[in-house]
C-alpha positions in Angstrom: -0.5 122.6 -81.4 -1.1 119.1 -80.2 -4.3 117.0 -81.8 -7.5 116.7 -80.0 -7.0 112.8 -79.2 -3.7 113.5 -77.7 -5.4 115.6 -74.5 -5.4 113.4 -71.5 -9.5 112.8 -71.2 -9.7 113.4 -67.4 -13.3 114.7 -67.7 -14.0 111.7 -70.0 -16.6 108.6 -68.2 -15.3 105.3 -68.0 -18.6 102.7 -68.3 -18.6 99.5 -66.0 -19.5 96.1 -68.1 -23.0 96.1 -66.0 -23.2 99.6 -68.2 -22.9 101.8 -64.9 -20.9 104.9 -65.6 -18.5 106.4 -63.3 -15.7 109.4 -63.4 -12.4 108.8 -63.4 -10.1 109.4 -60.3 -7.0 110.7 -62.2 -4.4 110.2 -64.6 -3.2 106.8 -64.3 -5.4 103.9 -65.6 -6.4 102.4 -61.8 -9.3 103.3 -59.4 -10.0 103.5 -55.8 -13.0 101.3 -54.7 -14.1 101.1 -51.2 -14.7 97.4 -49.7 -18.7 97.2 -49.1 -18.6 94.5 -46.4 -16.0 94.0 -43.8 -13.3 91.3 -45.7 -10.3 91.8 -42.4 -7.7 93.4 -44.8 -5.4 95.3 -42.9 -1.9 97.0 -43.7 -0.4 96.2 -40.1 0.2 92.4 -40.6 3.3 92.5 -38.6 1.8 95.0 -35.9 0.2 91.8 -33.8 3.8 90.0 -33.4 4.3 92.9 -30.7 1.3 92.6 -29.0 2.2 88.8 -28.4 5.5 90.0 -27.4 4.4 92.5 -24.9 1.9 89.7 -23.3 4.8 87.2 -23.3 7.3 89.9 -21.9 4.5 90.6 -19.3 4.0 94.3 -20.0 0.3 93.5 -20.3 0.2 92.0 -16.6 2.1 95.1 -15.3 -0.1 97.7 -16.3 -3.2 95.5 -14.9 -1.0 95.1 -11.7 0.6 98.8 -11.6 -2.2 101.0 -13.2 -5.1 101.6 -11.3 -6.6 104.8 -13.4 -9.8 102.9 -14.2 -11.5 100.8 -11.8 -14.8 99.0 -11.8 -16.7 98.0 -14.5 -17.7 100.4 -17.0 -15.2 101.6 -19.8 -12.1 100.8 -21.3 -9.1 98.8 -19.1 -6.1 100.8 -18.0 -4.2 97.5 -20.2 -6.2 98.4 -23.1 -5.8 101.7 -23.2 -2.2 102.4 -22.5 -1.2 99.3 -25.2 -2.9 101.3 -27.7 -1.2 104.2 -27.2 1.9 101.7 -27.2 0.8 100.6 -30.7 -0.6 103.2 -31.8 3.7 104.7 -31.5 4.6 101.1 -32.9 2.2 102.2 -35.9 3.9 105.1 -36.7 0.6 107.1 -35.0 1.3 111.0 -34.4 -0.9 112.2 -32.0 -4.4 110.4 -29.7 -6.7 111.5 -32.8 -4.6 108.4 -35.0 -6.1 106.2 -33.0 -9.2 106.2 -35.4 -6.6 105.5 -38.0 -6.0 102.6 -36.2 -9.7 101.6 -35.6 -9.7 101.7 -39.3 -7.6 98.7 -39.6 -10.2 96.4 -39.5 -8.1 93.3 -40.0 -6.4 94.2 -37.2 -8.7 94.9 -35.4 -9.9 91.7 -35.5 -7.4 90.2 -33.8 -7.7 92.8 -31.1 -10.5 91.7 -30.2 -9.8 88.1 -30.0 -6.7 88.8 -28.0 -8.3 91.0 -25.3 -9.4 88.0 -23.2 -6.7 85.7 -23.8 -5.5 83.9 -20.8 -8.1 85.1 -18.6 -11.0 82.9 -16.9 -14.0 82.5 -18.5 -15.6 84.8 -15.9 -13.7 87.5 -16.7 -13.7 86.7 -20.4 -17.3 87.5 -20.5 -17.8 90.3 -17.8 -14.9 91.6 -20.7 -17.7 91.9 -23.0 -20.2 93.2 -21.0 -18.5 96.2 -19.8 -19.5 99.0 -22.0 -22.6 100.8 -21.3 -23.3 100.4 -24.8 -21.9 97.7 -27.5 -18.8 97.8 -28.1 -18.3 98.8 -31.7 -14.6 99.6 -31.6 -11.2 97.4 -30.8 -9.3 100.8 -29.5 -10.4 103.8 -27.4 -11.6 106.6 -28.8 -9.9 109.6 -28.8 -12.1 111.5 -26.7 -12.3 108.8 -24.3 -8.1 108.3 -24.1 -7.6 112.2 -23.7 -9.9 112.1 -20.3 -8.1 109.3 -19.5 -4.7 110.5 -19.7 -6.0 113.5 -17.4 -5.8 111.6 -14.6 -1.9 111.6 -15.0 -2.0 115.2 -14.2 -2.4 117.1 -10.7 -4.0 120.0 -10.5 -3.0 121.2 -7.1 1.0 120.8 -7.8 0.2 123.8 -10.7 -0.6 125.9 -7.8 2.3 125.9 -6.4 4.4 127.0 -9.9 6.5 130.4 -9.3 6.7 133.0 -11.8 9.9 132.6 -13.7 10.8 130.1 -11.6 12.0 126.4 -12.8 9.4 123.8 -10.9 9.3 119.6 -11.4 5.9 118.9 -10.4 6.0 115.7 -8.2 4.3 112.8 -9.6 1.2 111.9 -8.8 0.2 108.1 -8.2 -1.0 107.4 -11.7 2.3 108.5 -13.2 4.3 106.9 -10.4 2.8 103.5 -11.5 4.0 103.8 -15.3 7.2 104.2 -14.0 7.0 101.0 -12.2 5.8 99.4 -15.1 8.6 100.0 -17.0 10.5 98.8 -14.0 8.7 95.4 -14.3 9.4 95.5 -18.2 13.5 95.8 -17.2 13.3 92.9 -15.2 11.2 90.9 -17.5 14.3 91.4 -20.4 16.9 90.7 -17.5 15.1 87.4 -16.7 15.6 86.1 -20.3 18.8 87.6 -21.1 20.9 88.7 -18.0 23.4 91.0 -17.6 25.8 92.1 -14.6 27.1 95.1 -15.7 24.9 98.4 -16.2 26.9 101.7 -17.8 23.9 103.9 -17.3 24.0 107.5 -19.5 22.8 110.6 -17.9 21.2 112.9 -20.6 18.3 115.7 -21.1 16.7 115.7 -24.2 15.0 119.2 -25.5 11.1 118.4 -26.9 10.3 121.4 -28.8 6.6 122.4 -28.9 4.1 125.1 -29.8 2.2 125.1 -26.7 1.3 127.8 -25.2 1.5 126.6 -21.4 5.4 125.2 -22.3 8.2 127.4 -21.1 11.4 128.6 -22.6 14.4 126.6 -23.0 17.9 127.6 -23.1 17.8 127.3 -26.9 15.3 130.5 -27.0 11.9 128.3 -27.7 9.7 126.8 -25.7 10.4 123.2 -25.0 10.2 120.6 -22.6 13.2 118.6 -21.0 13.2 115.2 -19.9 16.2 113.5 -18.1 16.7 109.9 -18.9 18.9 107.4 -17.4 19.9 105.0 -20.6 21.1 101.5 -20.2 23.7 100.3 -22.7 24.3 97.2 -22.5 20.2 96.2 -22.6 19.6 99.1 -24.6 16.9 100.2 -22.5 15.6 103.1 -20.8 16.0 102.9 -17.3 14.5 106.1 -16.0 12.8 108.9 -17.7 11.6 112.3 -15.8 9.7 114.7 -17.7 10.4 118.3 -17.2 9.9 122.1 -18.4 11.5 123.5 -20.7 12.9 126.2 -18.3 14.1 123.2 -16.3 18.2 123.1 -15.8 19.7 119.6 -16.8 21.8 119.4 -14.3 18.5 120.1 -11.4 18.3 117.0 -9.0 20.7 115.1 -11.1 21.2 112.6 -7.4 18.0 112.2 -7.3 17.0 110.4 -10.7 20.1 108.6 -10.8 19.3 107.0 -7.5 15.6 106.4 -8.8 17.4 104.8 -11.6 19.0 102.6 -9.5 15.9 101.3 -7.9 14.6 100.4 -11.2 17.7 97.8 -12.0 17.0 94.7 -11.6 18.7 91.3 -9.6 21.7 90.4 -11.3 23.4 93.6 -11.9 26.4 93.8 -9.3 28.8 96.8 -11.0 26.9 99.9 -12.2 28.8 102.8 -14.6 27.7 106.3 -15.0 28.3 108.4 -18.0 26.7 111.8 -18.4 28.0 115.7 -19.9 29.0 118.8 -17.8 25.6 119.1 -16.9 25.8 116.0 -14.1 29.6 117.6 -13.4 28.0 117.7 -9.3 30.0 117.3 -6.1 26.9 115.8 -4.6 26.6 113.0 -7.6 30.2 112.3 -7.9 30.5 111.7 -4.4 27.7 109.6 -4.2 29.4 107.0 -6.8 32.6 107.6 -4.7 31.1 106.1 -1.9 32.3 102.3 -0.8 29.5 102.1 1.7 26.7 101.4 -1.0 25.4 97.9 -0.2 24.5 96.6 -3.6 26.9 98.4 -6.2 29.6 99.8 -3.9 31.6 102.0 -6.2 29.7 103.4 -9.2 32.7 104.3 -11.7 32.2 107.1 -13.7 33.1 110.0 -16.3 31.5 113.1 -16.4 32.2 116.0 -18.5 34.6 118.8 -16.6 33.7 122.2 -16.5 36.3 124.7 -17.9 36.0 127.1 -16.0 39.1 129.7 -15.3 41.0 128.1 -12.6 40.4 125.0 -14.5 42.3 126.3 -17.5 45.0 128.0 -15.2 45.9 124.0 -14.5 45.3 123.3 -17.8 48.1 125.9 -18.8 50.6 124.4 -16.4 50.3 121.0 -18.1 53.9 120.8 -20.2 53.6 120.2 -24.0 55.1 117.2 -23.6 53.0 116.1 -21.5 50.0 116.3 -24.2 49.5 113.1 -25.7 48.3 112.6 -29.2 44.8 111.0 -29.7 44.2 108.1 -32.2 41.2 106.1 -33.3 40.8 102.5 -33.4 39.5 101.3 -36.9 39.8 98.1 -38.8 42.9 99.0 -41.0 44.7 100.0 -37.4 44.9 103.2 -35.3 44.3 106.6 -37.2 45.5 109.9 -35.5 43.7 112.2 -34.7 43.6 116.2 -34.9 43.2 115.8 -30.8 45.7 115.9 -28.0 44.8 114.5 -24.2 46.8 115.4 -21.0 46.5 115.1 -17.2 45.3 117.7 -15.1 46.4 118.4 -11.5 43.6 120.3 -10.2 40.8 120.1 -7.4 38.2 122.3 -7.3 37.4 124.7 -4.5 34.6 123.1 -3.3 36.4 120.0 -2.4 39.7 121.2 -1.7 38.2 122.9 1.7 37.7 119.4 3.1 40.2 117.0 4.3 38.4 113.9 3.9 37.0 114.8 0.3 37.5 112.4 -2.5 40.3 113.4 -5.1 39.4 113.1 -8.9 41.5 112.5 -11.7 41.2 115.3 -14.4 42.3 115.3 -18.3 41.7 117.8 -20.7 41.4 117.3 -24.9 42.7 119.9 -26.9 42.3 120.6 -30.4 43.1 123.0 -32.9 40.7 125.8 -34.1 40.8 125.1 -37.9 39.0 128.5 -38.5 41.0 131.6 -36.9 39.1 135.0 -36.4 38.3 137.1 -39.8 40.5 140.0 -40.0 39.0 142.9 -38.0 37.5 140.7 -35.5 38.5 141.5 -31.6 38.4 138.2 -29.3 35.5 140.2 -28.0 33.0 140.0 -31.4 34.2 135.9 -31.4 31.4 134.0 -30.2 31.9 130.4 -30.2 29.8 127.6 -28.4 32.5 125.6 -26.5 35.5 127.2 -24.5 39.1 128.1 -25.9 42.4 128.5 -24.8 45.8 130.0 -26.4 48.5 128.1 -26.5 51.7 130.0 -27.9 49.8 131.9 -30.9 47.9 128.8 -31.1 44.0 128.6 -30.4 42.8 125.2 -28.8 39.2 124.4 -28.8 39.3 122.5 -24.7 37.1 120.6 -23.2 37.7 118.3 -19.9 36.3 114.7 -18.8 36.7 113.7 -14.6 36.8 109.9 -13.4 37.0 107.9 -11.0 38.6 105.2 -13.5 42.3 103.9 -13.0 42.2 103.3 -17.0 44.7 104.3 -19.7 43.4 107.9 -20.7 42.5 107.2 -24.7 40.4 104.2 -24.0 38.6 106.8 -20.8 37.8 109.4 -23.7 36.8 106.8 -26.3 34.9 104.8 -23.4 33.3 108.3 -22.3 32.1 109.2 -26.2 30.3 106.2 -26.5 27.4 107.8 -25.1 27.5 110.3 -27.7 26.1 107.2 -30.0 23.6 105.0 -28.3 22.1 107.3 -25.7 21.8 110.4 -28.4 20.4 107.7 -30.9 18.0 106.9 -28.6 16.4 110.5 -28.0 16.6 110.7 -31.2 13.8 107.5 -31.5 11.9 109.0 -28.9 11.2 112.3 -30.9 11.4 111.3 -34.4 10.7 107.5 -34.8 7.8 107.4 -32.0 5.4 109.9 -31.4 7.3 111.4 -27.8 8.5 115.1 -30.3 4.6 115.5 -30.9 2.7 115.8 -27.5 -1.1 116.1 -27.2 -2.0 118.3 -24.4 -1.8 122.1 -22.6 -1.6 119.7 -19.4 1.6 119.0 -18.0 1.1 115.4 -16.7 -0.9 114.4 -19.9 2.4 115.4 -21.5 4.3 113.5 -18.9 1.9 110.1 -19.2 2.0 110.1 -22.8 6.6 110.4 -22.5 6.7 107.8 -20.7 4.3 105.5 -22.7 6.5 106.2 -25.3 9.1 105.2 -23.8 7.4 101.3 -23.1 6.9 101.5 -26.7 10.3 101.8 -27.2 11.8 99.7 -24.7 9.2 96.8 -26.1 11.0 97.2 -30.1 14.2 97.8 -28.8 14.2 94.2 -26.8 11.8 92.5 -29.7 15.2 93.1 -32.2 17.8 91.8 -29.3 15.7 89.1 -27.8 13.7 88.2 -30.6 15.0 89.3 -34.2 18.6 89.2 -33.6 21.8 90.9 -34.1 20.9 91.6 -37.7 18.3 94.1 -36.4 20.0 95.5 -33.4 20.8 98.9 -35.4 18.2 99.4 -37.5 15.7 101.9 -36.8 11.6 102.0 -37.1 11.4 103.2 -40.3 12.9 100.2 -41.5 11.4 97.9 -39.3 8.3 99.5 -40.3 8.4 98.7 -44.0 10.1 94.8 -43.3 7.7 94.0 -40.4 5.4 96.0 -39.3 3.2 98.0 -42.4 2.2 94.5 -44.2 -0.7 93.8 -46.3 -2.8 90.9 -45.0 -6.2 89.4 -44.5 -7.9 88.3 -41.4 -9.8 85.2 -41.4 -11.8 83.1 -39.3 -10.6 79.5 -40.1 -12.0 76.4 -38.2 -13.1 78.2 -35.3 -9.1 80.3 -34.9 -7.7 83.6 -36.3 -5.8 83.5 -39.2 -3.5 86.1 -40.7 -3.1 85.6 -44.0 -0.2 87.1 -45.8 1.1 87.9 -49.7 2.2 85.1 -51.3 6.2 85.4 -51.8 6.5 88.2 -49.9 10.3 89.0 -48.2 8.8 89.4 -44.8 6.9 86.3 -44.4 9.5 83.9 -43.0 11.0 86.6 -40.9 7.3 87.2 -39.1 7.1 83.1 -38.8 10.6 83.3 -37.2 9.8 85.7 -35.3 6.7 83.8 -33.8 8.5 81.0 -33.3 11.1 82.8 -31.4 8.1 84.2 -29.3 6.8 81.0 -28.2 10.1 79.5 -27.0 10.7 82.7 -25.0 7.0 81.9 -23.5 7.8 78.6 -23.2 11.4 79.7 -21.1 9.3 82.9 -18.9 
């Protein structure tokens, strides 16, 4: 048995040197105090470098010019309340109830409040102040006050017209039709400072699993919603982003959104690429990017994933093995083979091949062997696998199929083709896990849809802060680690000679990467 003194004494009072007693908080010799006056510490010390960059990018003036949700005088702005929510995903903020988290920053908050007015007449500076019914105690809307105003994003009357068991994209009403354009604004705001003529746009759905009980099945068995968004490479940008049901095909107006997409690009880009999976595999869209008659892109080269369907394999069996070509991997130490085979496929479908003046696509299949043959016992039947087969000889192929438009060598098509695989994917993957669009708020549909897209200006606004701003270095690393470098900093707000000061940790890693990054800020302002 252990001796008395050795017992950890968590019961035991510790006695302040004014004599006060008070009980200790755990195990470890420290204790939690709470500040009794306001000193403007904060954690976020890097958070306010991306509210300069959104008012130097403009994002701030297009939601003033776009959004017109709140008018007149009385509550919070339309531009204060959607660049919270923008923060508030910046912050690593889950849901519209961390907003008081964020109010909680009181360093930060701080320089909220200083920067609301900034470059605005002194009229409108002070009718800024005055237009609260009551004072204005916080920096950042309430909850309750930014759920009724994300209600206005939803439309009542287009739930009326919902089917049973029927797949429905409400149209969008005004309110949501202006984020949009904001985020149009926000494209050609990072095309003005760093320009770019080509645009390979990826076509992709992204599932959004939820427990609500207004969301609707998707074809993974739980309910879900879907949004379709059209990815720019090059800028690493969203484009275009339609939020759906869960129930919602991917494929379902495919033209549509793509031509929306378009819309959104701005001057400069003259050639325009499409990438998307055998969802987008539609006559209607690959037609569309056939045309020559298109009077700002002309043709839109593409690669789309092929169905395989039977009469698509039937051509696929008529390809000669010497004809298969083996695929290999471009790495540093030289090209690798790989356990893949391409060919070309002569085949139209049906749907073309009725018309004489239909456009003629060029077809390759992969190939690949399946490692893992049927356990003994198992008919073809019981073997359920989730991408299509074929037998060649008494060999199994996993097959899939890619169609262009492109007159380029077919290893550099597939490799060009996968790419999207990386970026696009990555990118969905932000949305749902780094930001806060895999956690929505409401039973509503368009407050669902108005707080997606927000999302998405919060990360269009990171992902051109780390190309325009941070630099190549930064390009491919995600928020969490921009979070702990740049963004979750300790730091005290001051008032110091009649400006705002954030003062930072002496030595700290960070601190000549946040000066760099204001510096880099300004001269961008300077260039806008």
């Amino acid at each position: 048995m252990r001796d008395q003194e050795d017992r950890i004494p968590l019961s035991q009072e510790i006695y302040h040197q004014r004599g006060e007693g008070s009980m200790a908080q755990g195990v470890l010799p420290f204790q939690y105090e709470v500040e009794k006056k306001a000193g403007g510490m904060t954690a976020l010390a890097g958070l306010p470098t991306y509210l300069e960059f959104g008012y130097v990018m403009g994002l701030s003036k297009a939601i003033e010019n776009r959004l017109n949700v709140r008018s007149g005088d009385q509550g919070w702005s339309d531009c204060e309340t959607v660049m919270a929510l923008i923060l508030l995903n910046l912050a690593d903020g889950q849901g519209i109830s961390d907003l008081d988290v964020l109010e909680g920053d009181e360093g930060f908050c701080r320089v909220l409040r200083e920067s609301a007015g900034f470059g605005k007449p002194r009229k409108e500076r002070r009718a800024l102040g005055k237009r609260l019914r009551k004072e204005q105690k916080r920096a950042t809307p309430s909850p309750s006050s930014t759920s009724r105003y994300l209600y206005h994003f939803h439309d009542p009357e287009q739930e009326k017209l919902r089917e049973p068991h029927t797949s429905f994209i409400p149209a969008s009403n005004e309110n949501l039709r202006a984020l949009t354009q904001v985020n149009g604004d926000f494209l050609n705001s990072v095309q003005k400072r760093s320009p770019e003529e080509t645009a390979t746009l990826d076509l992709d759905a992204t599932v959004v699993e939820t427990n609500k009980r207004e969301a609707l099945y998707c074809y993974k068995g739980h309910k879900a919603y879907q949004p379709l968004q059209v990815y720019w490479a090059e800028q690493d940008l969203i484009v275009h982003s339609e939020f759906r049901d869960g129930n919602v095909w991917a494929g379902t107006d495919n033209l549509r959104v793509f031509k929306e997409a378009l819309s959104f690009l701005p001057p400069g880009v003259t050639k325009v690429y499409l990438r998307s999976d055998t969802a987008a595999y539609q006559h209607d869209l690959m037609k569309f990017c056939a045309e020559t008659n298109k009077p700002r892109f002309g043709v839109i080269e593409f690669a789309i994933g092929a169905k395989v369907s039977e009469s698509f394999k039937r051509a696929v069996r008529e390809v000669e093995e010497s004809d298969w070509h083996r695929l290999y991997r471009k790495t540093d130490r030289g090209s690798v083979a790989t356990d893949q085979e391409y060919a070309e496929v002569c085949f139209v479908p049906e749907d073309l091949a009725r018309k004489k003046d239909g456009p003629v696509f060029r077809y390759l299949a992969i190939r690949e062997v399946l490692e893992q043959p049927a356990l003994s016992g198992m008919d073809e039947q019981q073997l359920s696998l989730p991408f299509p087969t074929m037998n060649f000889g008494s060999v199994k192929y996993k097959v899939f199929g890619i169609v262009t438009n492109r007159d380029i060598p077919g290893d550099e098509l597939i490799w060009w083709y996968r790419q999207r695989c990386g970026k696009s994917e990555e990118a969905h993957s932000v949305m749902k896990e780094d930001l806060a669009g895999g956690r929505l708020p409401s039973r509503y549909f368009g407050v669902n849809a108005a707080w997606w897209h927000i999302m998405i200006l919060a990360l269009n606004l990171n992902s051109a802060m780390k190309r325009l701003v941070l630099g190549e270095t930064w390009v491919g690393r995600r928020m969490k680690a921009i979070r702990f470098w740049l963004i979750m900093l300790p730091g005290r707000v001051l008032n110091r000679a009649r400006r705002l000061r954030v003062r930072l940790v002496g030595g700290h890693p960070s601190n000549e990467t946040l000066f760099e990054m204001r510096r880099r800020i300004f001269e961008l302002c300077e260039s806008g």
